[in-house]
N, C-alpha and C positions, 0 to 999 in steps of 0.2 A: 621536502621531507624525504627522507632516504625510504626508499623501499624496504621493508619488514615479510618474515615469514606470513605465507599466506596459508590460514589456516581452513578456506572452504572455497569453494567456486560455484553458484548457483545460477541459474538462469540469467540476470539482470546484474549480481554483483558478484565482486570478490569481498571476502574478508582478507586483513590481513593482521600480523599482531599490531598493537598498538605504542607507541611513544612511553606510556608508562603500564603500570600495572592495574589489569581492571579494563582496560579500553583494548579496543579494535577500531582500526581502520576501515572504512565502508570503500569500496569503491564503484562506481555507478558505470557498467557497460553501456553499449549503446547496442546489445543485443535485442531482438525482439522475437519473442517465443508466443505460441498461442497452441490448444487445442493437445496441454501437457506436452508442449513441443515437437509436435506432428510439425507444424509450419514455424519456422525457424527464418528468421533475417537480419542483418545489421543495417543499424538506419544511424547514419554518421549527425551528430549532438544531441540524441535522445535522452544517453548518462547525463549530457549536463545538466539539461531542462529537468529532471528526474531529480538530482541533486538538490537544485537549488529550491525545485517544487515543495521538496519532502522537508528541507530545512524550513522552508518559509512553515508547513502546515505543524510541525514538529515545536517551532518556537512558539506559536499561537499558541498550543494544546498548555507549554507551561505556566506562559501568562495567565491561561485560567485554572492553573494548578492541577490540571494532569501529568502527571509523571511518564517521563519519556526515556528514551538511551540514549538521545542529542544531545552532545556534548556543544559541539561547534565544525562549522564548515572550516577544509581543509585549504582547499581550492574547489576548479570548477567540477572535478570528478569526485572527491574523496570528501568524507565527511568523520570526525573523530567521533564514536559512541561507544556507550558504557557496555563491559561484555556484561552478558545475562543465559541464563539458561532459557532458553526457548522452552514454551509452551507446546506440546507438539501439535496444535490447533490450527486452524485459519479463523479466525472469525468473521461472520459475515453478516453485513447490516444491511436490510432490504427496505427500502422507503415505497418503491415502485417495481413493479413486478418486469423482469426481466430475464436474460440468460438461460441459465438451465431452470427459474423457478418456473417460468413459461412454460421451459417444456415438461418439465415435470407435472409441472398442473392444468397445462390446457388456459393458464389465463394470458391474455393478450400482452404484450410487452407495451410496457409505460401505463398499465392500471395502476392508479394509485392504490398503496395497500391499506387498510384500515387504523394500522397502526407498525411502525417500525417491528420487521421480523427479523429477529438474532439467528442464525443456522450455525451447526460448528461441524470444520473438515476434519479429519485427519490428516495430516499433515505425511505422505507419502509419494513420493510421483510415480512410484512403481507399481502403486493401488491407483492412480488418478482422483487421489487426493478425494477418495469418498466422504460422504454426510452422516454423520453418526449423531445419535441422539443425546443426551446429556446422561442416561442411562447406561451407554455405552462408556463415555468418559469417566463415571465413577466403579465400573465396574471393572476398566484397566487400568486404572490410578494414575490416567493422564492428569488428572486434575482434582484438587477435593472441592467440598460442597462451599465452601468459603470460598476457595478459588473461583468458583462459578458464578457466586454473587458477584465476587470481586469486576470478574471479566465482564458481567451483564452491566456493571454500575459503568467501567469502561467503556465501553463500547455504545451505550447509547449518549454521553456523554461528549466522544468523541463525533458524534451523528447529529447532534444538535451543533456542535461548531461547528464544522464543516457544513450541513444544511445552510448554516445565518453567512456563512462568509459566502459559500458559492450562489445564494439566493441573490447577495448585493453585489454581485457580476452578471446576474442575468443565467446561471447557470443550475440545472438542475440537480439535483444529489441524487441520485439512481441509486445505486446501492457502492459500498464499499467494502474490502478486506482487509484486517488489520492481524499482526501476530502483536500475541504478548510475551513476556519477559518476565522471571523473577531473578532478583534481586535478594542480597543476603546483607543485614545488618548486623552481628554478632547472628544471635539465634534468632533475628525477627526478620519477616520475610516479606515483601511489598512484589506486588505486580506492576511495571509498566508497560507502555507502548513500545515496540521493539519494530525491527526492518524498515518499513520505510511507508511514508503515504503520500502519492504519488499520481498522476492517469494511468498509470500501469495498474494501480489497485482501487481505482474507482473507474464506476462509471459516470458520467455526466453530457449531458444534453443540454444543447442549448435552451433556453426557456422559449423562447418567442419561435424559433427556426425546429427546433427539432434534431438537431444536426450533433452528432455525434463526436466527442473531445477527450476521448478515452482510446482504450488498447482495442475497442469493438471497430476503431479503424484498420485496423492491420489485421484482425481475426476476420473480417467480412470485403476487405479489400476496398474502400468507402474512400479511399485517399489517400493524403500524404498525412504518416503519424508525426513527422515534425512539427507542420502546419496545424494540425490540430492540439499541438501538447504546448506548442512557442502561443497558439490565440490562448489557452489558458495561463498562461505565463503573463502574456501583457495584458490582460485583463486583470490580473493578481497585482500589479507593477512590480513583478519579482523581475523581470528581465525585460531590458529598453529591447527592442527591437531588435536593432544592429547587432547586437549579440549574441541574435539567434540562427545557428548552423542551418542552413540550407539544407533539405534532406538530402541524404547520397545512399542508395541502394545497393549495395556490395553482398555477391549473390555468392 
């Protein structure tokens, strides 16, 4: 596919315009960033594993009729998706107590939490992407009160798939980050899942080991993020083995 205007460049991807009208081009880097980009690396097959990761969790989410921006995979880096107006949120789904909620609250990383906790970012990297209230969100018209429900029905939604798929790998559902997306029908307006879901935007622990299968390898120096992103891969049977890059650290 011929290369197209690239309309953003973020941490992990490029967009670029799309084939027709309404789509953009995803493309999956194999950059890896942590700590709002303090610690910065490139780990050679990361975009692919990512790619193929996000399409496998992306096509799931349809079959049980969540609405997504997945169009379809391109190749092994690029993926076709619907453009959408980002939400300017992150949203955050907490199973087990982890990351900054630990340190925020003093509870031990991997407490189960009582019940699934929704948090929402602002979406800034120049603020370090702060926790705002839902208070906050209606009071800057990042989002309205429907859009709120909408994104709660969202996102715990998406928490119970992903919980039942990575539970039948042996793998634990930590918490996860999702962006949302609206969407324009004439004048009716639907929210889906937008960017991408990936080990970049979850966490996940082994169930029996303990052992970390997420980007908390590369933020704590725990290992190789290939190794750890290709065993979720062939645990998934999204990718045979042999066709997983060998990490290469390019400094």
């Amino acid at each position: 596919m011929a290369r197209r205007k690239k309309i953003y460049e973020g941490k992990a991807k490029i967009l670029y315009e799309g084939p027709e009208p309404g789509t953009i081009v995803q493309y999956f880097k194999d950059d890896a960033t942590a700590f709002n980009a303090e610690k910065k690396d490139v780990i050679d097959g990361k975009g692919v594993l990512n790619n193929r990761l996000s399409e496998f969790f992306m096509n799931g989410l349809a079959q049980i009729g969540v609405p997504t921006h997945f169009i379809r995979r391109l190749n092994m880096r690029e993926q076709l998706v619907r453009s959408c107006e980002i939400v300017p949120l992150e949203v955050i789904v907490r199973n087990y107590a982890a990351g900054t909620m630990s340190k925020r609250l003093g509870i031990a990383e991997g407490t189960q939490l009582p019940r699934p906790i929704v948090e929402y970012c602002y979406k800034d990297d120049s603020l370090g992407d702060p926790l705002v209230t839902e208070e906050h969100i209606a009071a800057f018209g990042w989002a309205s009160q429907q859009d709120m429900e909408d994104i709660l029905s969202l996102a715990l939604r998406v928490n119970d798939f992903l919980s039942g798929v990575m539970l039948a790998v042996g793998i634990r559902l930590v918490d996860f980050k999702i962006e949302i997306g609206r969407v324009y029908d004439g004048d009716y307006q639907r929210l889906i899942i937008a960017d991408e879901i990936s080990p970049d935007s979850c966490r996940l622990w082994d169930i029996e080991t303990g052992q970390k299968l997420d980007k908390d390898v590369f933020r704590r120096d725990l290992g190789s993020l290939t190794d750890a992103y290709s065993e979720v891969a062939r645990r998934l049977g999204v990718l045979p083995q042999s066709n997983v890059a060998k990490p290469t650290l390019i400094n």
